[in-house]
C-alpha positions in Angstrom: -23.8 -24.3 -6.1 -20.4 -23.5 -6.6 -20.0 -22.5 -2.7 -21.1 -25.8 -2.0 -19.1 -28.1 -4.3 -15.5 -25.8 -3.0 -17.1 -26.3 0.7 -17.8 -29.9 0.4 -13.8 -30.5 -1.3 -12.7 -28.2 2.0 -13.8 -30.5 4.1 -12.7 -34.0 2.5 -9.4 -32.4 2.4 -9.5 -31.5 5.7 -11.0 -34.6 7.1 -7.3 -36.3 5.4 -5.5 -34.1 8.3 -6.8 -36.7 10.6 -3.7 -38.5 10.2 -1.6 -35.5 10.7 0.1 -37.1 13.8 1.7 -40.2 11.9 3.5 -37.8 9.6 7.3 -38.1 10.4 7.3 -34.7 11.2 4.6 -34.7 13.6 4.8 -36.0 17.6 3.2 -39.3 18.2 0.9 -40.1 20.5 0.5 -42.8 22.4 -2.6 -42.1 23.6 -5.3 -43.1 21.1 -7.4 -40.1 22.6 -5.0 -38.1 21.3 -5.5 -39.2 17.3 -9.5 -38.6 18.5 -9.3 -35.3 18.8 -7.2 -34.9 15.5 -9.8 -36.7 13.6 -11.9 -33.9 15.6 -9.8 -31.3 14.5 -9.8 -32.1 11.0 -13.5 -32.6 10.9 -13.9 -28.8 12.6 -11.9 -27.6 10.3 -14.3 -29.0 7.5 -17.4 -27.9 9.1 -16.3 -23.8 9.5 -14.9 -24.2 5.9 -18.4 -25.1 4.5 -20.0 -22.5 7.0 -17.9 -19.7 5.9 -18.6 -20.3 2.3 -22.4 -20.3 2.6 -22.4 -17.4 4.5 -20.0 -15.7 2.2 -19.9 -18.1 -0.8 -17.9 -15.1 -3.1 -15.4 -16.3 -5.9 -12.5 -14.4 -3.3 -13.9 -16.5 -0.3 -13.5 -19.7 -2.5 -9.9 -18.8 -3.4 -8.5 -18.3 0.1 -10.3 -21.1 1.1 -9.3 -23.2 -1.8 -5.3 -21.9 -1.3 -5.2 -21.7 2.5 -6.6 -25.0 3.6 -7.2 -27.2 0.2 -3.7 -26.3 -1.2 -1.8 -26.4 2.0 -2.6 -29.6 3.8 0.1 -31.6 5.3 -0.4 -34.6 2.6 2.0 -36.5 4.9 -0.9 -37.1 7.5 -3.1 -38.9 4.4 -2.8 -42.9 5.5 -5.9 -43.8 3.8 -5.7 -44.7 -0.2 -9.7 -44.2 0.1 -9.2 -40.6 1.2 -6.7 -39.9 -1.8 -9.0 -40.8 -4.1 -11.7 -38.6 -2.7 -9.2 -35.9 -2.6 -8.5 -36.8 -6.2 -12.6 -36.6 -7.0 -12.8 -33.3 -5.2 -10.1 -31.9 -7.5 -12.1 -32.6 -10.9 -15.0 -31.2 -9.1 -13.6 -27.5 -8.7 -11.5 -28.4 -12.4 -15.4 -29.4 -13.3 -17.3 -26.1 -12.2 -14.3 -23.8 -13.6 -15.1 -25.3 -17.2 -18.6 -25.0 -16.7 -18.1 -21.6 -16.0 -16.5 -20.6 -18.7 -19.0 -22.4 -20.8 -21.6 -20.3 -19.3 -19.7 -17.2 -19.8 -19.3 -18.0 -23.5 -23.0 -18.9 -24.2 -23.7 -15.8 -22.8 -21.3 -13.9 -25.1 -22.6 -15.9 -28.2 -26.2 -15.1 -27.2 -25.0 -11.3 -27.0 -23.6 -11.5 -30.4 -25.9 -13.4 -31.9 -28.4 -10.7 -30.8 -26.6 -8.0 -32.0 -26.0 -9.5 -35.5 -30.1 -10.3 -35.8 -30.8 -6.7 -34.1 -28.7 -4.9 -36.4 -29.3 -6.6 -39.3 -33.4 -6.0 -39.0 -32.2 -2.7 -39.0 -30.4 -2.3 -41.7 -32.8 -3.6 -43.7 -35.3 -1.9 -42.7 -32.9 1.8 -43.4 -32.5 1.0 -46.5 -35.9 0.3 -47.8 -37.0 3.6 -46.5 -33.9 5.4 -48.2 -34.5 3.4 -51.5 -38.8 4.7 -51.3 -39.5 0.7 -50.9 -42.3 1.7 -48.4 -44.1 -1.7 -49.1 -41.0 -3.5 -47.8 -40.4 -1.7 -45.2 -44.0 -2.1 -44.4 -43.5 -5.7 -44.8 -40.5 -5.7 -42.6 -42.0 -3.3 -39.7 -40.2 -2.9 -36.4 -38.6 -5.8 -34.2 -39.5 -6.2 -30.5 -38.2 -8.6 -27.5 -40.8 -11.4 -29.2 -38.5 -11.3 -32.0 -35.8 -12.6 -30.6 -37.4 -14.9 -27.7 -36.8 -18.1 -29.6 -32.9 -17.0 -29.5 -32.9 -16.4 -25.9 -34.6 -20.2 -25.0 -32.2 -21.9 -26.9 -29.7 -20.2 -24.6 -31.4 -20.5 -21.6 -31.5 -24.3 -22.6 -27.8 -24.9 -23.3 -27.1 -23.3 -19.5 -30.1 -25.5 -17.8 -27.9 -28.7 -19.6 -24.8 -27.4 -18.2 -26.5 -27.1 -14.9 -27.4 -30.1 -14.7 -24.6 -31.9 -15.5 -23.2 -30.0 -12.6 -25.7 -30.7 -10.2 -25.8 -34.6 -10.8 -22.3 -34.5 -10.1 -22.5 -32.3 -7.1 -25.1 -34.9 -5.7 -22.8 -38.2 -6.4 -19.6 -36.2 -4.7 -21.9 -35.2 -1.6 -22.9 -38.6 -1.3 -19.2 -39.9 -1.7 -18.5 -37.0 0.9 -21.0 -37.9 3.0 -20.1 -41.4 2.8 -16.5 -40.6 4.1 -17.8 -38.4 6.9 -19.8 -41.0 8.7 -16.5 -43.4 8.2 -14.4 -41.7 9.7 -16.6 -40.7 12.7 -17.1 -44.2 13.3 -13.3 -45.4 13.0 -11.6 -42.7 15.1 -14.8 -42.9 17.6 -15.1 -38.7 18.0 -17.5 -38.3 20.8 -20.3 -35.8 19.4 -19.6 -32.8 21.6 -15.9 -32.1 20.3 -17.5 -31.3 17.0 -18.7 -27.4 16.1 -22.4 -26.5 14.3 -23.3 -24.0 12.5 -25.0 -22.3 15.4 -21.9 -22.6 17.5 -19.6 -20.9 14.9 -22.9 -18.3 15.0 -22.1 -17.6 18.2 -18.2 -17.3 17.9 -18.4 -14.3 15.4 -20.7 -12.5 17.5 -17.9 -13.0 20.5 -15.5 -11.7 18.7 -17.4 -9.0 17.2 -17.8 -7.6 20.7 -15.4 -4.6 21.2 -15.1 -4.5 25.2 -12.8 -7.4 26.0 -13.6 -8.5 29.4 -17.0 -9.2 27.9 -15.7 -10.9 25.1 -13.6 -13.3 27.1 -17.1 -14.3 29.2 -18.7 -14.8 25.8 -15.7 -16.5 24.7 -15.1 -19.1 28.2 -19.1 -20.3 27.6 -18.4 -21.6 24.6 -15.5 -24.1 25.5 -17.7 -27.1 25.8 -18.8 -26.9 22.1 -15.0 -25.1 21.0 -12.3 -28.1 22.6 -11.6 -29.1 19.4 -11.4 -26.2 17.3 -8.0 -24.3 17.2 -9.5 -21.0 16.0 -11.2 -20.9 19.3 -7.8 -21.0 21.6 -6.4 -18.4 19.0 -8.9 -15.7 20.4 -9.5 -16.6 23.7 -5.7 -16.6 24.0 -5.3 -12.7 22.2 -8.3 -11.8 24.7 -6.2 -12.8 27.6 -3.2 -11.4 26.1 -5.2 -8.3 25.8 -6.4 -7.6 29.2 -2.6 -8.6 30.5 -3.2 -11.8 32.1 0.1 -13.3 31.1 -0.3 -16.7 32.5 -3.8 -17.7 30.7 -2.5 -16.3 27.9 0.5 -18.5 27.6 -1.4 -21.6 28.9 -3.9 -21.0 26.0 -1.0 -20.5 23.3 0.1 -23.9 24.3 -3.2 -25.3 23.8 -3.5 -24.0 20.5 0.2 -25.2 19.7 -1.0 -28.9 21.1 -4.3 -28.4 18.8 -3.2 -27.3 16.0 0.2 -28.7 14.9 0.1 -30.8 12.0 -2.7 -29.7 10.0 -1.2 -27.5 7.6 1.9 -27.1 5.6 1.6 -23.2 6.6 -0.3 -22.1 9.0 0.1 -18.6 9.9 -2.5 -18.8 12.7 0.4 -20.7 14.5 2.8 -19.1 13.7 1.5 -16.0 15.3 -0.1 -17.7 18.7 3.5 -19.3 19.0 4.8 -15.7 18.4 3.2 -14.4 20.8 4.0 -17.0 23.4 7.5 -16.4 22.5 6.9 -12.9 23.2 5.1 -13.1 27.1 8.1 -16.3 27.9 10.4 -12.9 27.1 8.5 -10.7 29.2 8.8 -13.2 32.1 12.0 -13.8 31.8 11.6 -17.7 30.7 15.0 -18.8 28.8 12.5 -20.7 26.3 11.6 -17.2 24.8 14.5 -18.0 22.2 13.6 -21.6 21.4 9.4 -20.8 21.1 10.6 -17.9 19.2 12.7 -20.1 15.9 9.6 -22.7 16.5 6.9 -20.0 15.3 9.3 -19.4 12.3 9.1 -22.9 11.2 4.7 -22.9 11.1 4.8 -19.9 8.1 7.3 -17.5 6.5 4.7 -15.2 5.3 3.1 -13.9 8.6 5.3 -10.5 8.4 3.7 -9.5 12.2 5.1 -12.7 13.8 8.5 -12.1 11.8 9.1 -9.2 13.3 8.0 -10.4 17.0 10.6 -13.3 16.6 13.5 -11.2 14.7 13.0 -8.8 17.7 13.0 -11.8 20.5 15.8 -13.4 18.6 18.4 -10.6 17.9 17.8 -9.8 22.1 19.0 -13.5 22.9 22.0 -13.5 20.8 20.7 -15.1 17.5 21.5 -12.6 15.1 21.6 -14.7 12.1 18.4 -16.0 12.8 16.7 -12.9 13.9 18.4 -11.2 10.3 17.1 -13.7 8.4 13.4 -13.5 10.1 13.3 -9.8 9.1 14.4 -10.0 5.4 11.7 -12.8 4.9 9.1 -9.6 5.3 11.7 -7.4 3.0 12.3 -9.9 0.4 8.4 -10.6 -0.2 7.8 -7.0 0.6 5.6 -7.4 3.4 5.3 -4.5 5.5 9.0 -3.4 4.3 9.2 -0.3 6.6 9.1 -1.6 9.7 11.3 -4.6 8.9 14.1 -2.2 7.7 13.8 -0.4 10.8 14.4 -4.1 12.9 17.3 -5.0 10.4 18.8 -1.8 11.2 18.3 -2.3 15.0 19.7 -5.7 14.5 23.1 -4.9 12.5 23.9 -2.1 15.4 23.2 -4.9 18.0 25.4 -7.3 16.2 28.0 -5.0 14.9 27.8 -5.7 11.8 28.7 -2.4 10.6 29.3 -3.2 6.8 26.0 -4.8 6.2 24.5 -0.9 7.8 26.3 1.0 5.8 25.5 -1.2 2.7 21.7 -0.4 3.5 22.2 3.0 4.5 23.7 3.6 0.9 20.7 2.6 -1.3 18.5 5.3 -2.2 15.3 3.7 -2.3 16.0 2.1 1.7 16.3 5.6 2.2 13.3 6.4 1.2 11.5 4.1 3.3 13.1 4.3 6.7 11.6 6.7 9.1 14.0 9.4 9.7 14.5 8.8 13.6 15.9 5.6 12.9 18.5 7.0 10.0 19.4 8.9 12.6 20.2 6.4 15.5 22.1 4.4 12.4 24.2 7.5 12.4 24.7 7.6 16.0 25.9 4.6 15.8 28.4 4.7 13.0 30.0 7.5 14.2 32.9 9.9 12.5 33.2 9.3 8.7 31.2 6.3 8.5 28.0 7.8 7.1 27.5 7.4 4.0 27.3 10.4 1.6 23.3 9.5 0.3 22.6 9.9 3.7 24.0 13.4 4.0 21.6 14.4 0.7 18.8 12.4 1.9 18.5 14.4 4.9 19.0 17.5 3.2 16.2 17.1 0.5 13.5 16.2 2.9 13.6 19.3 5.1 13.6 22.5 5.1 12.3 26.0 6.4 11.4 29.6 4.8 10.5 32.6 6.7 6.8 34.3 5.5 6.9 38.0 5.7 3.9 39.8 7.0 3.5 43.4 8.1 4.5 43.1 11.6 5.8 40.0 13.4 7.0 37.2 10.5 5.7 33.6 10.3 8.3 30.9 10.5 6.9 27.6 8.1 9.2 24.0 7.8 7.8 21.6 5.6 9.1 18.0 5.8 8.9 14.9 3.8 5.8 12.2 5.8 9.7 10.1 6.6 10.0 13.0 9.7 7.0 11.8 11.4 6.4 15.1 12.3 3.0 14.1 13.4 4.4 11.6 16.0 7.0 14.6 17.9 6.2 17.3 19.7 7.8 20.7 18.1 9.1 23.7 19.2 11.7 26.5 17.4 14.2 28.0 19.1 15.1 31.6 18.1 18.0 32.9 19.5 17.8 30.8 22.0 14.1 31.8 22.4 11.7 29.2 22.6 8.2 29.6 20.6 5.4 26.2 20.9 2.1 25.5 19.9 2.9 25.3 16.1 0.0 24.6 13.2 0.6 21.2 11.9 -1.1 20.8 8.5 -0.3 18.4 5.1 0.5 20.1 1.8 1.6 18.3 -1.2 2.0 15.4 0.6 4.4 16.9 2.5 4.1 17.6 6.5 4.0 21.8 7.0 4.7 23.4 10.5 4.2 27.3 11.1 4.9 29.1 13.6 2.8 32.4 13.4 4.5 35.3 14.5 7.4 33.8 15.8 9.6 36.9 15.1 10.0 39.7 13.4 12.9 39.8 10.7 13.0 43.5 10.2 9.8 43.7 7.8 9.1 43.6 4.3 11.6 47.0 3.4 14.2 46.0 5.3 16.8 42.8 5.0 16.7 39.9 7.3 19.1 40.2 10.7 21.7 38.8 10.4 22.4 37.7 13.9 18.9 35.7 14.0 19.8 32.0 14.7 17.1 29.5 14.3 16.7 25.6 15.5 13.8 23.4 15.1 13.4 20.8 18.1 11.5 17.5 17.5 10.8 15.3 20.6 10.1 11.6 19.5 8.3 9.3 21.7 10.9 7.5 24.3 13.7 9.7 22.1 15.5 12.3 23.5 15.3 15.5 21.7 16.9 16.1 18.4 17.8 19.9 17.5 17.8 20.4 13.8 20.0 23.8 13.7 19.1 25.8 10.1 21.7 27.8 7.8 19.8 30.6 5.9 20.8 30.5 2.4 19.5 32.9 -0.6 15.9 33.2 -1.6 16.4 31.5 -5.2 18.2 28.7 -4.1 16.5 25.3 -4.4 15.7 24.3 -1.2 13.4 20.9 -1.4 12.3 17.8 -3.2 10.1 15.7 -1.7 11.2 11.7 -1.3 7.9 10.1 -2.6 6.8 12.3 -4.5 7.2 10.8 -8.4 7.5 13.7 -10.5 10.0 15.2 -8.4 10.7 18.5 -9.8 13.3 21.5 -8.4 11.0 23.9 -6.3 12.2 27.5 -5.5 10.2 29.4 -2.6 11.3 32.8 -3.7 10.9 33.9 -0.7 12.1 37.5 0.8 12.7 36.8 4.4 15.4 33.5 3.1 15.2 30.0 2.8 16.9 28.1 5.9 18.3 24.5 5.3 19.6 21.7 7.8 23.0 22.7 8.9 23.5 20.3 11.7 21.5 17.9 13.7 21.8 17.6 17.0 21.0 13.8 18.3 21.4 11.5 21.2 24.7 13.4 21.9 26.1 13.5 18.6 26.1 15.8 16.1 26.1 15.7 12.2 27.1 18.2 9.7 25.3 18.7 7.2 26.4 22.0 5.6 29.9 23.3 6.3 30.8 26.6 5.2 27.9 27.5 3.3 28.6 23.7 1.2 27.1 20.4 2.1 29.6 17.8 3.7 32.0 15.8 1.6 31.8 13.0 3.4 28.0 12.5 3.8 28.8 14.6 7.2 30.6 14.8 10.2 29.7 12.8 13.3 31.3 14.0 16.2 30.9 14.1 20.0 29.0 17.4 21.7 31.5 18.5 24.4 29.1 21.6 26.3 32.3 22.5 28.7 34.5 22.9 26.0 34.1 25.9 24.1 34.4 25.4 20.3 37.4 26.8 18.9 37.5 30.1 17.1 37.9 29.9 13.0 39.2 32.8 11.0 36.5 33.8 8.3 37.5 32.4 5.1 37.7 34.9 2.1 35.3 32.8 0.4 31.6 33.9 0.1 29.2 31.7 1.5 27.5 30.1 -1.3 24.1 28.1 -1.2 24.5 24.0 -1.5 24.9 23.2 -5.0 21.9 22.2 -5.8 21.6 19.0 -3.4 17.8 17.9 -4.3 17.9 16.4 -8.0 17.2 13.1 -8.1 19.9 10.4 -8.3 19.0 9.3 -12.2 19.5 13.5 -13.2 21.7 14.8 -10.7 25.4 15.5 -11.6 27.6 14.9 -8.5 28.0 17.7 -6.0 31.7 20.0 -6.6 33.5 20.1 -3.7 36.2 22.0 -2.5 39.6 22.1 -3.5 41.1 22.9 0.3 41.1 20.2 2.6 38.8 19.7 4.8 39.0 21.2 8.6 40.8 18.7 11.1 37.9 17.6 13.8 38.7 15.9 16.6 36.5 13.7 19.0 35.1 15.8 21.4 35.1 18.9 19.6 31.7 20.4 18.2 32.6 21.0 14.2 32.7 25.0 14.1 30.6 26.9 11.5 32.0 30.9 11.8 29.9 33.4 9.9 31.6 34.6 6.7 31.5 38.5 5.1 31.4 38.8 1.3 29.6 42.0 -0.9 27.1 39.9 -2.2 24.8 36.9 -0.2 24.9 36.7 3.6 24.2 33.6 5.9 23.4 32.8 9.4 26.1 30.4 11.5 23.8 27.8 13.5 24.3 28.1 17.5 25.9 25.4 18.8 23.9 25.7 21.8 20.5 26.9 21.1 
């Protein structure tokens, strides 16, 4: 009953779109066969409303239907004072069956408690007469049953039939009233009968679209056009059928369609917004100078479809509208709508724009951080350059990776484990060992944490004898459509603290222990750039140095400092517990662009450490 009543207000509200077209923000038409298939529209609209909630008539179905159609009509296309008051009528209805729910939920409850008092009292009673010896009584009282209690549960069942009844006669005068309107407006707007759907058409639309292969599903699809001219749902997926067997053109025609269709009906419509997207998005392909202009249109249908913000922040920021295309991204950030993806296009679009400030305000927030995938920190760094990074950076890419060597009895396993922000999954590995290069790692998940070994990648001078000092080790991760990017690894002492993983909430300081070393991220090697990491056995001051890769130009030679290489201090503490890192006193070593930042090898008596190649 309730699907009904929410169906029957779905469709006098969406009936009151058929004036959609005289709103002042709305085209006109001169052509009164235009305003026809409007009323057609809005009658469409009505009829898959009531079909959707009788075949799924669940309180969710009612809500979206109630908030996405009911709640966000374009009330400037109402002209008629007879369809406001309907509207008004249908609004008491669904205010009328929420009360009467709740007076059904409380009759219940009373029954329940009413029950349990009666129940529980009998037995009470009936306890203490036999504790007291008052076996006549209790005789005389003997034990309750459902008959006991059936005069309680008709009264109840006759309070909910009154409440359903009320509802029911005022179902049946709004469905006349409904009714009533229906026929009225069919009449005045003259909609010939075949631009209006049935239930048996919108039968066979969901079994289209349920079909997988989509060559078949566009045949489905084209022999229902006769019965589907009026209904903009239907362009929608006949025009992401086209768009999904490549045929550009239909597609676009189609979009336009649904853009002609459609327009007007809703205050948001997110449908639109997305068809409009993606015609932006195929006028861009082709070259059409209207890509730009199609793309700010599809912002103005919705500001909650996150897929079409980023289709028109990315279409946008390519023609020059930077302020636009920002402002389409942080709509998805700001209502935290798929808020990984849309960092990633702000951070593509403050590079294109040169907005440099604005990056490294972004770049410097811990939680960003710990959202952006690392392959795009990294391009942010590329394109900062020298001394631009910020310092979080420098620490979040320390924490989030690093490697240990597991001794065996013969050749030694190498195993990295990175934070899920390394889509490691998405690269193909491979670890260079001095200069050697070892594939086929095992990829595996371990504390929500991405693990790569290497089985017997070396051997490190076995379990009674110390780790080589001359072995140099760099992982290589090759992104999709990314060039390599060499992450060369320091070996630092076996009870340093080597990793804390970013989403992990109960972050706490891990030590591996290990024999055979821990090895952190020295360097990174990366579209021609590198960044420093660890310097001298200390992480970076500066959140690292960015410098040009010169391979002709031999690095200059550094005389060892006196200073034992020491292990970063501590580097993986979260920001809320974490003191901030000592650095040296000395000042830091003059780099110049187009020199590769040199890491020497140092001698003390006590811990020893491995100087990444600069060439693996």
């Amino acid at each position: 009953m309730r699907a009904l009543i929410i169906s029957l207000t779905i469709s006098i509200f969406l009936t009151t779109a058929v004036g959609a077209e005289e709103a002042s923000n709305v085209p006109r038409s001169p052509n009164s066969d235009s305003r026809d298939r409007a009323a057609a529209v809005a009658l469409n609209y009505c009829r898959a409303a009531f079909f959707r909630i009788k075949r799924n008539g669940t309180k969710p179905v009612l809500v979206e239907e109630q908030e996405n159609i009911l709640n966000n009509l374009n009330l400037n296309g109402i002209a008629d004072q007879e369809v406001v008051t309907l509207y008004t009528k249908v609004l008491e209805e669904i205010g009328g069956e929420t009360i009467a729910e709740k007076e059904r939920q409380h009759l219940k409850s009373e029954f329940r408690r009413n029950l349990g008092r009666q129940a529980m009292a009998s037995a009470f009673l009936l306890s203490t007469q036999v504790t007291t010896f008052q076996y006549g009584e209790a005789l005389r009282t003997g034990a309750g049953s459902w008959w006991d209690y059936r005069n309680l549960k008709t009264n109840t069942d006759h309070a909910v039939w009154n409440i359903e009844k009320s509802r029911m006669v005022q179902v049946v005068n709004s469905s006349s009233q409904f009714l009533d309107t229906f026929w009225k407006m069919i009449q005045k707007k003259n909609i010939p009968d075949r631009w209006l759907i049935r239930c048996a058409d919108l039968d066979s639309l969901d079994a289209a679209l349920n079909e997988t292969d989509p060559e078949i599903r566009l045949r489905l699809l084209q022999r229902l056009e006769k019965f589907m001219e009026c209904y903009p749902p239907y362009w929608y997926h006949v025009a992401r059928t086209h768009q999904a067997l490549g045929d550009w053109d239909k597609a676009a025609e189609t979009y336009e369609n649904l853009a002609n269709y459609g327009a007007g009906h809703f205050r948001r419509d997110e449908m639109l917004a997305a068809g409009v997207a993606n015609l932006a998005a195929i006028q861009d392909f082709q070259g059409n100078r209207e890509a730009a202009r199609t793309a700010q249109e599809a912002l103005g249908y919705a500001d909650t479809a996150w897929q079409a913000n980023l289709v028109c922040a990315r279409i946008l920021a390519k023609h020059g509208k930077y302020e636009l295309a920002e402002e389409a991204a942080l709509r998805n950030i700001d209502a935290r709508l798929e808020r990984t993806q849309s960092l990633v296009a702000l951070m593509t679009i403050y590079q294109d724009s040169g907005e440099r400030e604005k990056l490294i305000h972004w770049l410097r927030d811990e939680q960003v951080l710990g959202q952006i995938p690392v392959p795009a920190v990294l391009r942010a760094c590329t394109y900062l350059g020298s001394d631009e990074v910020p310092t979080m950076v420098n620490r979040h890419l320390l924490r989030t990776l690093f490697g240990y060597a597991d001794m065996n009895l013969g050749m030694d396993d190498i195993v990295f484990r990175a934070d899920p922000l390394w889509q490691i999954g998405t690269a193909k590995v491979s670890l260079l060992i001095n200069g050697r290069t070892v594939h086929a790692p095992e990829l595996g998940q371990k504390n929500d944490a991405a693990e790569v070994r290497f089985r017997d990648a070396v051997q490190l001078g076995g379990i009674f004898s110390s780790t080589p000092r001359s072995t140099k080790i760099a992982l290589v991760l090759k992104y999709p459509h990314m060039q390599p990017t060499v992450l060369h690894l320091r070996r630092v002492p076996s009870n340093a603290v080597t990793a804390i993983w970013q989403n992990d909430d109960a972050r706490q300081p891990s030590q591996l222990g290990r024999r055979g070393g821990n090895y952190l991220v020295s360097d990174i090697k990366f579209e021609g750039r590198q960044l420093s990491l660890i310097r001298y056995g200390r992480p970076t001051r500066s959140g690292g140095r960015l410098v040009k890769t010169s391979p002709t130009q031999p690095a200059p030679s550094k005389v060892a400092d006196d200073t034992p290489i020491t292990p970063p201090t501590n580097p993986f503490l979260p920001a809320s517990s974490k003191k901030e890192i000592e650095t040296e006193t000395k000042p830091t070593p003059t780099i110049k662009i187009g020199e590769v930042t040199p890491i020497t090898e140092t001698k003390s008596t006590g811990t020893t450490a491995d100087s990444p190649s600069q060439n693996p």
